[in-house]
C-alpha positions in Angstrom: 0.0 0.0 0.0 1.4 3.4 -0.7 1.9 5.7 2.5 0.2 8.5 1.1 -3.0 6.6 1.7 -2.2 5.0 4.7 -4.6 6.7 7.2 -7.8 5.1 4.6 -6.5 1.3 5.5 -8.0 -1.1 7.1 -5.9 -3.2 9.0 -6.4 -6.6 7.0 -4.0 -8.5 7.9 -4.2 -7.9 11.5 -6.7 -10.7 13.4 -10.0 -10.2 14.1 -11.4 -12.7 16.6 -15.0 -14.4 15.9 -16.6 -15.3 18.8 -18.8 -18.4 18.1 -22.1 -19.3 19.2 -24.3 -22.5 19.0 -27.2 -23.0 16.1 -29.4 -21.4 18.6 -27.4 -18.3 19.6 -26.1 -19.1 22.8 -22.2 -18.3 23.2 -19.6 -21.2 22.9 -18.5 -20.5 26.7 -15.7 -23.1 27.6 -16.4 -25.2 30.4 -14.8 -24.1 34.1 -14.1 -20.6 32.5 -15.6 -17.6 31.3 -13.6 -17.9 28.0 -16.1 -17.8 24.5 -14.7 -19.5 22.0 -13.6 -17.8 19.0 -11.7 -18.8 15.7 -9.0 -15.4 14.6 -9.3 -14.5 11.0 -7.9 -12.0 8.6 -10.2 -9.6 6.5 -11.2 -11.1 3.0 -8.9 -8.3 1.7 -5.9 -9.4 3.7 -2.6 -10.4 1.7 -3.3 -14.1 2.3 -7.0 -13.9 1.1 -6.3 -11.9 -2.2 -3.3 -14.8 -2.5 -5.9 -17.3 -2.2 -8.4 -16.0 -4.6 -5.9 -15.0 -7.3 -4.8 -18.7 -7.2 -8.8 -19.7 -7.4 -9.1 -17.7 -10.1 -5.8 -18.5 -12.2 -7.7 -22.4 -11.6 -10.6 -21.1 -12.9 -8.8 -19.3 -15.9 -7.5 -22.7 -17.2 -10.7 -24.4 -16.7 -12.0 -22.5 -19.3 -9.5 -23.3 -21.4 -11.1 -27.0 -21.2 -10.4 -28.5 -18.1 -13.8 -29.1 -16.2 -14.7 -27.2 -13.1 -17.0 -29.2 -11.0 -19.4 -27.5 -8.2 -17.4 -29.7 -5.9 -13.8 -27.9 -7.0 -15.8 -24.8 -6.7 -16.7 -25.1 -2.7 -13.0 -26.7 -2.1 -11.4 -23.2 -3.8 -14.0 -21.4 -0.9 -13.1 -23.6 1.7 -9.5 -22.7 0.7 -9.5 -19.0 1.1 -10.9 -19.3 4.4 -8.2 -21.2 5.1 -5.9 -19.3 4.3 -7.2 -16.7 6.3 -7.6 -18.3 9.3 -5.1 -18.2 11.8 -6.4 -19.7 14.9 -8.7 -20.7 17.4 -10.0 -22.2 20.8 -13.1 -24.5 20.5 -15.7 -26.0 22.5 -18.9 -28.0 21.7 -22.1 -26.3 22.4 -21.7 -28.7 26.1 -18.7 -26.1 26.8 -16.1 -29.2 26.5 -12.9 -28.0 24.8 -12.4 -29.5 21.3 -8.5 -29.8 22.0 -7.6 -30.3 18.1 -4.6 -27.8 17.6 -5.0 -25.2 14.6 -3.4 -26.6 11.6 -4.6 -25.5 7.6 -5.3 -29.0 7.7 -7.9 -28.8 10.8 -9.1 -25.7 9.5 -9.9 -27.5 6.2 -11.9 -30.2 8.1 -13.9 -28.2 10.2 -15.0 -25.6 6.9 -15.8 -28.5 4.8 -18.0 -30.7 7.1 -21.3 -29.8 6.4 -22.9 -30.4 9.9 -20.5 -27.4 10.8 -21.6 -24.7 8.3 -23.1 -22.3 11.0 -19.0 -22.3 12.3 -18.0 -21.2 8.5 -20.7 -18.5 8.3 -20.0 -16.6 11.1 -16.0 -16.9 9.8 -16.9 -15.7 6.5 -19.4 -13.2 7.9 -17.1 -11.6 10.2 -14.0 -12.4 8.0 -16.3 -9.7 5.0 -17.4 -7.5 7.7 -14.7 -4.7 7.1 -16.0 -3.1 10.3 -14.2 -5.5 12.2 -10.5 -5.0 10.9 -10.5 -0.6 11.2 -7.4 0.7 12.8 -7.2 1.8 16.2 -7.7 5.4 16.3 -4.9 7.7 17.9 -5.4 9.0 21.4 -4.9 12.5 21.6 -3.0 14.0 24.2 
């Protein structure tokens, strides 16, 4: 980004931690704590998402030049930009029992694809487009 724009950026590649909640609303509190739990993700405009989606597209470039893109290729290229954005996370089941599976792409890859789990991936890709949730700090005056 050039510095003579830099007080108009969003911090995009700076974390934004999403807070989840159960199918019904309730917040993920871990159990014995007071601690929600949350998965940390970088705006859809960060470095690593644009990477991501250029790399999707590139994909989709050559499919056109014959190669078959499948609905199935199409969800594993969205499943892969969140990915790619996510950087990590503490989980617990709705119970408040901690899901103690370390963050990995890998992980992350098997939680956004299962199906049974696509209330997690919406409010990662919700809060992951909200550009609300990645605005600088403002300076304190003095």
């Amino acid at each position: 980004m050039s510095s003579r724009f830099a007080a108009l950026a969003i911090a995009a590649d700076v974390p934004f931690r999403v807070k989840l909640h159960s199918i019904e609303g309730a917040a993920m509190i871990l159990e014995g704590t007071e601690e929600q739990a949350y998965i940390d993700v970088l705006s859809d405009d960060s470095r690593d998402a644009v990477a991501a989606q250029q790399e999707n597209s590139n994909r989709h470039l050559s499919a056109m030049r014959g190669v078959r893109l499948t609905s199935q290729q199409l969800e594993a290229d969205a499943v892969e930009v969140l990915v790619k954005k996510t950087k990590g996370w503490l989980l617990c089941g709705a119970d408040g029992k901690k899901i103690d599976v370390a963050f990995t792409e890998a992980a992350a890859r098997e939680l956004y694809s299962d199906p049974e789990l696509a209330f997690i991936r919406e409010q990662v890709q919700a809060a992951s487009a909200n550009r609300a949730n990645f605005k600088r700090a403002s300076p304190t005056k003095s």
